[in-house]
N, C-alpha and C positions, 0 to 999 in steps of 0.2 A: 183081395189083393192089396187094397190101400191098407188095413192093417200090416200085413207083412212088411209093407215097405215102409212102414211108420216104425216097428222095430226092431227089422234086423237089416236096412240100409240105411246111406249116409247123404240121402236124398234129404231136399227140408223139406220139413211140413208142410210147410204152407202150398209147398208143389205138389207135394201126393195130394190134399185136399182139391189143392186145385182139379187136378186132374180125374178124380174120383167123381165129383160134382160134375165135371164136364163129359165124363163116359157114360152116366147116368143115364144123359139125355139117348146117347145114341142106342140104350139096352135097355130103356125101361118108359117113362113117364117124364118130360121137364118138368114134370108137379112134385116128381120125389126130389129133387135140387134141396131143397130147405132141409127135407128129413134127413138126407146122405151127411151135407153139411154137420147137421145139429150131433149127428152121431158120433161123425169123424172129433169134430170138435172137442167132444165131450170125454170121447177116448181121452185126447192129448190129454187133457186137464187130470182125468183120472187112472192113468196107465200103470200107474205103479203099484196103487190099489186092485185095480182087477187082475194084474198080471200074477200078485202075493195070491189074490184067491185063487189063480188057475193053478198056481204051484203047490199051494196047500192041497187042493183038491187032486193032483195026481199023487199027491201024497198020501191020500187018505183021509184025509183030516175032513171033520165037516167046516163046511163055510158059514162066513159072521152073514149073517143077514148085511144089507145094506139097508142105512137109516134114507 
């Protein structure tokens, strides 16, 4: 769900994290808090990278490895 809203609404960031990190706890473990974070996080920084690979890939194309 937090990826969708990271990009395809006009919600910010830092809200859908937030709120990702804080539903965790009520669905899963407050121990996953850090990983949900690290993940979300790590999207933002790289989003435009993994998005090319998802598009390449319905396109056919094989994907670059990640270094």
């Amino acid at each position: 769900m937090a990826l969708y809203q990271l990009d395809h609404t006009r919600a910010p960031a830092f809200a859908v994290v937030d709120q990702a990190v804080e539903a965790v706890v009520l669905v899963a473990r407050p121990a996953a808090k850090p990983l949900v974070n690290a993940l979300l996080r790590r999207y933002l920084r790289e989003r435009e990278a993994l998005n090319a690979q998802v598009a390449a890939a319905r396109a056919g194309e094989r994907p670059q490895l990640v270094d």
